[in-house]
KOLVO-809159 format. One line per field, with one value per atom (N, C-alpha, C): y, z, x; atom name. Coordinates in steps of 0.02 Angstrom, whole numbers, plus 50000, padded with zeros to 5 digits. Layout:
<atoms>
north <- c(Y ...)
up <- c(Z ...)
east <- c(X ...)
atom <- c(CA ...)
</atoms>
This chain:
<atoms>
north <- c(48207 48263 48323 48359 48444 48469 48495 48514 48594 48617 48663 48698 48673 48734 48793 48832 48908 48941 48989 49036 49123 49141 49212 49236 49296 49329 49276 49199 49199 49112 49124 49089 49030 48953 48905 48875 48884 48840 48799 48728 48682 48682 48726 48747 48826 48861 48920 48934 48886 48901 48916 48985 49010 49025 49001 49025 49096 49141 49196 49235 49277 49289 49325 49299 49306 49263 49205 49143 49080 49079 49029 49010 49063 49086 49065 49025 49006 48923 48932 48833 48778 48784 48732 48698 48732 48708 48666 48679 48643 48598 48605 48531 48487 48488 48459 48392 48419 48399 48377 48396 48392 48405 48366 48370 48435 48516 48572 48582 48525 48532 48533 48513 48500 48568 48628 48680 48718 48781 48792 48848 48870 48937 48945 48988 49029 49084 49137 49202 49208 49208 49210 49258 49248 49298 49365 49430 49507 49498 49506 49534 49600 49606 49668 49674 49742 49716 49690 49717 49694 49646 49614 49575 49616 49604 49650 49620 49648 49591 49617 49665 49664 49711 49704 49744 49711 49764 49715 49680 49639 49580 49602 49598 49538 49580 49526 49557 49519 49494 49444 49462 49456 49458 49449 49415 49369 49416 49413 49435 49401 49398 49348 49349 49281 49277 49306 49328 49363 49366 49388 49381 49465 49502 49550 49547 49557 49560 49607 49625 49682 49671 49601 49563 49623 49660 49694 49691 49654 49624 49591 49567 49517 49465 49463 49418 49427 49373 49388 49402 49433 49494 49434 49477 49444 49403 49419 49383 49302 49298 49239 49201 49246 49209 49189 49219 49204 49120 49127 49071 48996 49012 48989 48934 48984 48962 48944 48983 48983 48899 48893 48820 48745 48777 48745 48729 48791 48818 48786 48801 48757 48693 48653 48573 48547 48605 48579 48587 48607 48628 48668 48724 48745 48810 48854 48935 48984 49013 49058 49137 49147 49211 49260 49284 49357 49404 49395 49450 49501 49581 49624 49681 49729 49778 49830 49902 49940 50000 50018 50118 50160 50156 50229 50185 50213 50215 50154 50173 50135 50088 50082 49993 49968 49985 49948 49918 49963 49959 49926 49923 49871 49817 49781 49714 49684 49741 49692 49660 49710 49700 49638 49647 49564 49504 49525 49455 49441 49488 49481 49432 49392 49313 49244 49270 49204 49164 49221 49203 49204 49161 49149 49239 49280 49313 49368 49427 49475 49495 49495 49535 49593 49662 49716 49725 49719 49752 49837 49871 49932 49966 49915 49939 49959 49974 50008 50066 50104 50173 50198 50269 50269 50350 50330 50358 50438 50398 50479 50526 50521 50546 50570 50562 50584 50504 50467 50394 50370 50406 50395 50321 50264 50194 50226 50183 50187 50183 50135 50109 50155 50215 50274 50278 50339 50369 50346 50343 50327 50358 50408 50450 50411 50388 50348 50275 50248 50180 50172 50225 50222 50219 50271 50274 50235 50192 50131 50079 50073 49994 50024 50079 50089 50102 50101 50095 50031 49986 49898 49882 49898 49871 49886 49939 49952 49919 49868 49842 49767 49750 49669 49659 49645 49631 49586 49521 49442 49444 49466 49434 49478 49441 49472 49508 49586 49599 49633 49585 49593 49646 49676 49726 49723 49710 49695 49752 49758 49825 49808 49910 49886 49911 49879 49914 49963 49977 50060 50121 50127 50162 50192 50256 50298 50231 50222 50189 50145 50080 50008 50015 50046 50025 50087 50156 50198 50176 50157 50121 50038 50015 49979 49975 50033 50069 50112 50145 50177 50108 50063 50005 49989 49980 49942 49981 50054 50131 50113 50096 50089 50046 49994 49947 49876 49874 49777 49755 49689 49648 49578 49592 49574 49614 49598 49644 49593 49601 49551 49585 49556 49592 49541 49563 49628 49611 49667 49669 49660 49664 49680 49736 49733 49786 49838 49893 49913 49929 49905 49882 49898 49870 49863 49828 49799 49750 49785 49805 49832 49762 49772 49727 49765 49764 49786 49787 49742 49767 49784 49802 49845 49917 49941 49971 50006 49947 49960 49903 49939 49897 49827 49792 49704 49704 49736 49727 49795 49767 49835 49894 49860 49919 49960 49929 49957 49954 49977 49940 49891 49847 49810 49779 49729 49690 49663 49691 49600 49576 49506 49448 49406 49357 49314 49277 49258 49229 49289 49340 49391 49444 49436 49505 49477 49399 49371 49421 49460 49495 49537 49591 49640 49642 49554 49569 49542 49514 49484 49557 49586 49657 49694 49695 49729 49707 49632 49608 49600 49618 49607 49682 49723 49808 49813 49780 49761 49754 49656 49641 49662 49720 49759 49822 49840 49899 49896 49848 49846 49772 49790 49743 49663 49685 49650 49595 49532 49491 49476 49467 49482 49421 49423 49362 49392 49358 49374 49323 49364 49333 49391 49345 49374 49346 49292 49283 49211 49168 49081 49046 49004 48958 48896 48878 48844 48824 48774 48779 48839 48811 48861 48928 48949 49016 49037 48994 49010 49029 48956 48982 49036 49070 49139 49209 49191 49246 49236 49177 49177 49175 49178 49183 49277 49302 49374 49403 49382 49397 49380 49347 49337 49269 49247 49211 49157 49189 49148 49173 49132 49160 49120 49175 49172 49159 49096 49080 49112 49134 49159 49116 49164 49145 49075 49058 48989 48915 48962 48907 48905 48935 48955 48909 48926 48883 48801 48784 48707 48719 48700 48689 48634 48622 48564 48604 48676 48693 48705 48711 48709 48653 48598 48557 48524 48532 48519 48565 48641 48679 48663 48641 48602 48571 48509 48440 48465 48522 48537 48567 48614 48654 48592 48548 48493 48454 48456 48391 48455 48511 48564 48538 48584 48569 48517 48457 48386 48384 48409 48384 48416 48486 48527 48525 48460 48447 48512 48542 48597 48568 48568 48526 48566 48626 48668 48725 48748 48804 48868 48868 48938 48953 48897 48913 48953 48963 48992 49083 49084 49171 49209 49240 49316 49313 49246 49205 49242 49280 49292 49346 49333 49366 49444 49496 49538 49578 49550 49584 49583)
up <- c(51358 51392 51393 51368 51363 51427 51447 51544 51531 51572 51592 51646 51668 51740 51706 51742 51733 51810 51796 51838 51839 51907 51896 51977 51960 52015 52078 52048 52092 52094 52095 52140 52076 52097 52055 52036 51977 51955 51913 51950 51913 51826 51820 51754 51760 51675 51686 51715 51727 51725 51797 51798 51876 51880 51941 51931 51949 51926 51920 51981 52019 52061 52047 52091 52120 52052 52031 52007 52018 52090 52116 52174 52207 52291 52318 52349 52404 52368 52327 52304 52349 52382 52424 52387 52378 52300 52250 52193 52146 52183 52234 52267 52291 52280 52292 52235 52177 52102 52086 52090 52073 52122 52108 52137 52121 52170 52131 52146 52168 52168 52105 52054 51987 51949 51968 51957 51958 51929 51952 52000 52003 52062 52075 52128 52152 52156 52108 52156 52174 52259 52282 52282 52309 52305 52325 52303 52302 52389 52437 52509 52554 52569 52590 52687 52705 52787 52824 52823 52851 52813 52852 52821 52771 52708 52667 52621 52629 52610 52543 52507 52435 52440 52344 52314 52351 52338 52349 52264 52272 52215 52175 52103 52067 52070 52058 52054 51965 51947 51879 51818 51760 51704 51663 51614 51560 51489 51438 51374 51326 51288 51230 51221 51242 51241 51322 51350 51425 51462 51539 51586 51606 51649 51678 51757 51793 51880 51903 51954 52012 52095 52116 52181 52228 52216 52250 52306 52299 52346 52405 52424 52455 52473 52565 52545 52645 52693 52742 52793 52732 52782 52794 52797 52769 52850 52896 52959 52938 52921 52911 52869 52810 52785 52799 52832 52860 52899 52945 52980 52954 52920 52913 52810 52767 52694 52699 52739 52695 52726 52773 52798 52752 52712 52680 52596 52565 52535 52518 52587 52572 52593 52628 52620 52528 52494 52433 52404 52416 52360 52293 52312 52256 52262 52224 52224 52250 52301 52337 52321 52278 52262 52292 52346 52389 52350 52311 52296 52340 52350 52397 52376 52405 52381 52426 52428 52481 52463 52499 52509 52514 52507 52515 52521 52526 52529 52580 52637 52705 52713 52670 52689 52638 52601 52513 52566 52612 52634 52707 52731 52792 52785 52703 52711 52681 52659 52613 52681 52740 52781 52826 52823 52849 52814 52732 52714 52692 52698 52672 52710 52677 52695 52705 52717 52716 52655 52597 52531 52507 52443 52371 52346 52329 52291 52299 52319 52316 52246 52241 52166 52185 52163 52192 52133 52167 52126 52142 52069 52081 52062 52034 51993 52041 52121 52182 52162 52189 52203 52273 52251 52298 52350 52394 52440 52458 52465 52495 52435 52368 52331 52261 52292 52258 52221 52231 52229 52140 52115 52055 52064 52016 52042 52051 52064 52072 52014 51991 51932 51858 51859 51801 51775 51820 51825 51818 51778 51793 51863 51878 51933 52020 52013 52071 52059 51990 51995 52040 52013 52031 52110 52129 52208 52250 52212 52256 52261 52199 52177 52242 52262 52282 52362 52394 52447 52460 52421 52424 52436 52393 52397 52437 52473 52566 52600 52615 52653 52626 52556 52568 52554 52623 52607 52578 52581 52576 52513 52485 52433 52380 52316 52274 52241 52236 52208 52120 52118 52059 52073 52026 51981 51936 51947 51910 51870 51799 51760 51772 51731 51715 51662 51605 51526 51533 51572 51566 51575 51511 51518 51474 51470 51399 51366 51409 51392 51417 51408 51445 51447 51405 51421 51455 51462 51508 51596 51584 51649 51695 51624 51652 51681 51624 51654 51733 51732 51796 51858 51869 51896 51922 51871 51852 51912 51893 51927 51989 52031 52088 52120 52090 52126 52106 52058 52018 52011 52044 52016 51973 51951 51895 51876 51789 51803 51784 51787 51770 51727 51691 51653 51610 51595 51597 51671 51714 51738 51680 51724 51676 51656 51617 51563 51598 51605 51625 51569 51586 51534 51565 51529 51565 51504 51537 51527 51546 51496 51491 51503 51552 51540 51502 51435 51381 51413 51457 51495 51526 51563 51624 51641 51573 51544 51595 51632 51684 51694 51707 51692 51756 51720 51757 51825 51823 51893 51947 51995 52043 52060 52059 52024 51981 51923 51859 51803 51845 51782 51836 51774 51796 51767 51785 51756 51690 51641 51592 51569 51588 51557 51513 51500 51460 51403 51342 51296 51241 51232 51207 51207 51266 51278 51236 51250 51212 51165 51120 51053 51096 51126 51168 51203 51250 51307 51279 51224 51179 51176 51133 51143 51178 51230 51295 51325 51320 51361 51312 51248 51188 51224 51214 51222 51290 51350 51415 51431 51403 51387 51359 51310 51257 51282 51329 51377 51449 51467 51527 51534 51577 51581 51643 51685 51730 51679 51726 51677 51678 51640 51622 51638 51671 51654 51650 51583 51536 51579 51561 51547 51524 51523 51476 51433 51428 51386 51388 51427 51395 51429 51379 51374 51358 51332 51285 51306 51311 51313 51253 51159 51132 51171 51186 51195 51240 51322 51328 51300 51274 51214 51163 51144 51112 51171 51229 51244 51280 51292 51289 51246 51190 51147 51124 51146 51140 51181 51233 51277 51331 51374 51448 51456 51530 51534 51587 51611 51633 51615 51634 51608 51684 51695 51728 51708 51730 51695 51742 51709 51767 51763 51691 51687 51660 51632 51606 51640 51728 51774 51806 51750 51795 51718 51661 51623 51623 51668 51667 51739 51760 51836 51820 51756 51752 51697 51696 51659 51659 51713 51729 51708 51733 51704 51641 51610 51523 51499 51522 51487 51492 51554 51552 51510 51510 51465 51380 51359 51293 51284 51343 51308 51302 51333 51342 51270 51266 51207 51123 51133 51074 51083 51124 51124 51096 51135 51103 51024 51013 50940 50902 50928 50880 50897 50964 50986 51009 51040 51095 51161 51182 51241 51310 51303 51375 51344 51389 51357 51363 51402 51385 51329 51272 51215 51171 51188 51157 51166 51229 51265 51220 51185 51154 51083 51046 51003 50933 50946 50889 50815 50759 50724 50699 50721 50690 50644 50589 50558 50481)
east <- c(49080 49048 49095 49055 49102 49125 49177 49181 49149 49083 49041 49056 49123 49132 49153 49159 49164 49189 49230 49248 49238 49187 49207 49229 49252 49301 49314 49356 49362 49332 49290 49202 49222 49197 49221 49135 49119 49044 49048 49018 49002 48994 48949 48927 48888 48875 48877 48799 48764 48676 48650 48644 48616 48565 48522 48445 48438 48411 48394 48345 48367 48340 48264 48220 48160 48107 48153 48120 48112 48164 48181 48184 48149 48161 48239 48229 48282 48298 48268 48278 48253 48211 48197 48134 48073 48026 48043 48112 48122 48172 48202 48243 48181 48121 48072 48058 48080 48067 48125 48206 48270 48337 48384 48405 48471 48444 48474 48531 48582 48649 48681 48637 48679 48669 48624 48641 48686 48724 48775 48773 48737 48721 48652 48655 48576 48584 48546 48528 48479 48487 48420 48365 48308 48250 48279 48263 48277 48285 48320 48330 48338 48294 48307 48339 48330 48386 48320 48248 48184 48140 48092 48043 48000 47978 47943 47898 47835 47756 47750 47776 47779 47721 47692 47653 47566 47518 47457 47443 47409 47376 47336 47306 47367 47428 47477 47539 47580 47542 47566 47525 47533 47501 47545 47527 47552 47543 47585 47589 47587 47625 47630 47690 47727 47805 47830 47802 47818 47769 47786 47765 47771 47744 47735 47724 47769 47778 47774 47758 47753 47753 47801 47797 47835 47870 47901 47933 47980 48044 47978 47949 47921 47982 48005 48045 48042 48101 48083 48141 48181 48229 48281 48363 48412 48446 48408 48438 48412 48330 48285 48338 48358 48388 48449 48488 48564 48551 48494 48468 48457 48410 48378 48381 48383 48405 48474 48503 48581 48617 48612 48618 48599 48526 48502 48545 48537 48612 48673 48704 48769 48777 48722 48715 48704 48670 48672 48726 48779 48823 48829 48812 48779 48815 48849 48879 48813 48814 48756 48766 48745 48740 48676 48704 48639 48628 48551 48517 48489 48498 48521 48487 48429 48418 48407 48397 48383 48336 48328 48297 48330 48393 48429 48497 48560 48629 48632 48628 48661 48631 48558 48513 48569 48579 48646 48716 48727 48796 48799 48725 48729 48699 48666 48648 48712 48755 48824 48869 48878 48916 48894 48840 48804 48791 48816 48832 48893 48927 49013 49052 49085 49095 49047 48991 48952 48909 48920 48882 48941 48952 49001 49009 48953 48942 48889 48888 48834 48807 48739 48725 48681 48687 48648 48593 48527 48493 48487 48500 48512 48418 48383 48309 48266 48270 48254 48266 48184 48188 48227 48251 48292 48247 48228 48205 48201 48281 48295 48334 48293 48313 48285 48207 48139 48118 48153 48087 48155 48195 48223 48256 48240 48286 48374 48392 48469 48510 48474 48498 48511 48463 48454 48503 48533 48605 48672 48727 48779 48801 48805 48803 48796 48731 48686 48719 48733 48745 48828 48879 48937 48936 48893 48877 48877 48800 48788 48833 48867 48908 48976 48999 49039 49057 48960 48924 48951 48910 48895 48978 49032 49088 49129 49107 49144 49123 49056 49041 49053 49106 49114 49208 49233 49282 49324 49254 49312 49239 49199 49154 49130 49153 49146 49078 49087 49019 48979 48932 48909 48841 48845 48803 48761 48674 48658 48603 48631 48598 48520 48487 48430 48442 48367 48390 48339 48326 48281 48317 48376 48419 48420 48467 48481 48563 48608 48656 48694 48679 48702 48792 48831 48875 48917 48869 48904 48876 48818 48804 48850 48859 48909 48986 49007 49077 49070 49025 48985 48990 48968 48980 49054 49064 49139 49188 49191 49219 49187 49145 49118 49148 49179 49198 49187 49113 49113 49138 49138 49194 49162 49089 49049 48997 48961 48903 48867 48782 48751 48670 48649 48590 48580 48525 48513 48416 48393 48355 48284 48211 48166 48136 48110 48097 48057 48022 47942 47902 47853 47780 47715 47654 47605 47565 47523 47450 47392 47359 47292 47218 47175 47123 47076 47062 47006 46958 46909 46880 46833 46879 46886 46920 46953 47002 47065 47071 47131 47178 47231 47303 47280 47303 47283 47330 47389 47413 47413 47389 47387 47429 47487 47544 47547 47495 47504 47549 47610 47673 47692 47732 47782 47830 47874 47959 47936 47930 47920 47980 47969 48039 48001 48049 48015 48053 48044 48073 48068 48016 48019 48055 48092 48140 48228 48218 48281 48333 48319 48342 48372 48331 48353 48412 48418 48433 48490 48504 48586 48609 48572 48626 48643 48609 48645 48702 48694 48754 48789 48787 48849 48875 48856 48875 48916 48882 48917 48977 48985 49029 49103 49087 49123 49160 49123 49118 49155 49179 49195 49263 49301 49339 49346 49274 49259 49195 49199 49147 49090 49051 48958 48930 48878 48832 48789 48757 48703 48624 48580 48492 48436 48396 48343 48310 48259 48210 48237 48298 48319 48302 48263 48245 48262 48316 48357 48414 48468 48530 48550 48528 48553 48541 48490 48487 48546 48560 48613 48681 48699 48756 48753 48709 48712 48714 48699 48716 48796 48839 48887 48927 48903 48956 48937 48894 48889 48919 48969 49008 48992 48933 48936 48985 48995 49042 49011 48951 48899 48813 48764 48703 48662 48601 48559 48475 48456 48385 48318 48297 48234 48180 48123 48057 48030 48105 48083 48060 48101 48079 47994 47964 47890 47870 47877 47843 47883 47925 47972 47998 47981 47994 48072 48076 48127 48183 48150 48211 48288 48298 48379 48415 48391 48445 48443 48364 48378 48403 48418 48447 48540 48556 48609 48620 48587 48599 48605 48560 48545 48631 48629 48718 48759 48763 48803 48808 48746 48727 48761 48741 48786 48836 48873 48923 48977 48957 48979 48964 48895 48895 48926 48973 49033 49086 49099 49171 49212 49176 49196 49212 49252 49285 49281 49277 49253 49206 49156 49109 49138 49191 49261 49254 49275 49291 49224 49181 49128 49111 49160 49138 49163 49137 49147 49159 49142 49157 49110 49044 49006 49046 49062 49072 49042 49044 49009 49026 49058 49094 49052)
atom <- c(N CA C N CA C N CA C N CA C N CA C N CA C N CA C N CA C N CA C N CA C N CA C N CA C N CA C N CA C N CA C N CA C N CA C N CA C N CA C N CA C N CA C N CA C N CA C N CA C N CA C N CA C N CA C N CA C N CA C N CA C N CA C N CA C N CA C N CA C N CA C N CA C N CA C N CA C N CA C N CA C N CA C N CA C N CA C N CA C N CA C N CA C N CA C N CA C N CA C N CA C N CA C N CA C N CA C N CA C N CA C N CA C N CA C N CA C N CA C N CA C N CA C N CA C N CA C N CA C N CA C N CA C N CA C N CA C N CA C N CA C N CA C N CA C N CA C N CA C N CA C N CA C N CA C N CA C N CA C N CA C N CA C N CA C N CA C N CA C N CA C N CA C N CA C N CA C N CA C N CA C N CA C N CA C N CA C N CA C N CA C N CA C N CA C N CA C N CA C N CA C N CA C N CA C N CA C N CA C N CA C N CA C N CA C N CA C N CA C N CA C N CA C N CA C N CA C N CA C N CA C N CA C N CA C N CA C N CA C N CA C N CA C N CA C N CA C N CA C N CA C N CA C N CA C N CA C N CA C N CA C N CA C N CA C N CA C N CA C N CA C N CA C N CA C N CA C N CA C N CA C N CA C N CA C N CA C N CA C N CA C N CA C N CA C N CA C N CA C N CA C N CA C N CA C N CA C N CA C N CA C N CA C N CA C N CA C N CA C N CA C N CA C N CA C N CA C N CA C N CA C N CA C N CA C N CA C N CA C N CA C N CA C N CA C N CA C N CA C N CA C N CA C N CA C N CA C N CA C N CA C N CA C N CA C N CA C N CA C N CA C N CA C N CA C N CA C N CA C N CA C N CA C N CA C N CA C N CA C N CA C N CA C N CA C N CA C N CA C N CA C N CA C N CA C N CA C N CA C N CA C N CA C N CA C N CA C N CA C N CA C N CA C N CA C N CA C N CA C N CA C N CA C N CA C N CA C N CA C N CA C N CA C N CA C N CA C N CA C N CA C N CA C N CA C N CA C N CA C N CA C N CA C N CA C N CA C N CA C N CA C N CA C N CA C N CA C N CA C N CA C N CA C N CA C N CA C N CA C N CA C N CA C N CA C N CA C N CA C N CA C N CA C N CA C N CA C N CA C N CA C N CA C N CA C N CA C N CA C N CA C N CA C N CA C N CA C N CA C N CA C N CA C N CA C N CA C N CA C N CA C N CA C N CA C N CA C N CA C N CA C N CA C N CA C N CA C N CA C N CA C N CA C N CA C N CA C N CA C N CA C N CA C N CA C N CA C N CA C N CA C N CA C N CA C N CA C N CA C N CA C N CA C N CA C N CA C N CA C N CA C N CA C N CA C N CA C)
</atoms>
């Protein structure tokens, strides 16, 4: 057996395979089915500082190769969870990574301060409009990203914080340096896409939002090169997702430079995908006598 732990800033994981936030809620569902200690992390569902009932319905529609969302941080506010999940959490053993989002500056900088020390790991979603600043996500701007990442990182003293891109950008790796300058002490990407799903008809977009995230196994191509460019771009370390399905798929985006990878949508079509995606890197691995999955990070030839 190949050894699959991995280290970032710090934080010690089992192996590199984290469930992907707002695919996994809180993990209490698939610990229903498995036992999700053998995962190597959680990021949990998007959190905001209040309880928040999301988009109205439908909120889903399906593509070909992807999925299209519009849940909109639906989640029940980060005290519930201090209470109530996180107890749950660390009886599993599992690296707890707080997915974290806000409306403006000081919601960014007072849900960090309320979880700084009690989670492994903050990850900011920056793909929030920002309020008080004509509705623009955070995430656009190198400008806004440096801001926020630098908000979030005054309010965590003892826990390390990750950054997670969106690719609805002019440039992934000035946005990532933008980060980095803020204060990251990981970045993570890539976010989802914005799209839309037409119902022929009815000749109106299928989700009530209108647009929304698409992930999936289709975005896969995309989302390798972003976090190749990332990676390349910055001297803090990447964890890659986007479209895997696969152990391989993992291993290509670590060997495109991430140093861990995050599974989302694949857990909606395999409720059992985490840990065959484990077992599959495992079972590579071995069959090319790679002895730690270290040896694979940043490994792709592009020459």
């Amino acid at each position: 057996m190949s050894d699959l732990r991995v280290e970032l800033c710090g934080v010690k994981f089992k192996n590199p395979v984290i469930a992907a936030s707002g695919t996994y809620g809180f993990g209490r569902e698939f610990n229903e089915l498995y036992d999700i200690s053998q995962i190597g992390g959680i990021s949990t569902k998007g959190m905001t500082l209040e309880l928040r009932l999301g988009n109205p319905v439908p909120r889903i529609a399906e593509g070909t190769s992807v999925i299209l969302n519009a849940v909109g941080l639906q989640n029940p506010g980060v005290d519930h969870f201090i209470e109530y999940d996180l107890p749950f959490l660390r009886e599993k053993g599992v690296v707890v990574i707080a997915n974290v989002a806000g409306k403006d500056l000081d919601e960014y900088g007072a849900i960090c301060k309320k979880l700084d020390g009690l989670v492994d790991m903050v990850e900011l979603n920056i793909s929030c409009p920002n309020v008080k600043a004509g509705g623009m996500a955070f995430g656009i701007k190198p400008q806004t990203i440096e801001q926020v990442s630098s908000v979030a990182k005054s309010g965590l003293k003892r826990t390390p914080l990750i950054v997670k891109l969106s690719p609805n950008v002019e440039s992934i790796p000035i946005n990532a340096q933008a980060a980095e300058r803020g204060g990251a002490d990981c970045i993570s990407l890539v976010n989802t896409f914005t799209g839309i799903v037409i119902d022929i008809e009815r000749r109106k977009p299928v989700i009530a939002n209108k647009t929304g995230g698409v992930s999936g196994a289709g975005i896969k191509p995309i989302a390798v090169r972003m976090v190749y460019e990332a990676a390349h771009a910055v001297k803090v370390p990447v964890i890659g997702m986007g479209g895997i399905m696969t152990g391989e798929d993992a291993i290509e985006f670590m060997m495109a430079g991430a140093k861990a990878v995050q599974v989302g949508t694949a857990n909606f079509a395999d409720p059992y995908a985490m840990p065959r995606i484990i077992s599959e890197m495992n079972s590579w691995l071995d069959a090319h006598e790679i002895k730690s999955v270290n040896e694979i990070v940043d490994t792709v030839n592009m020459g």
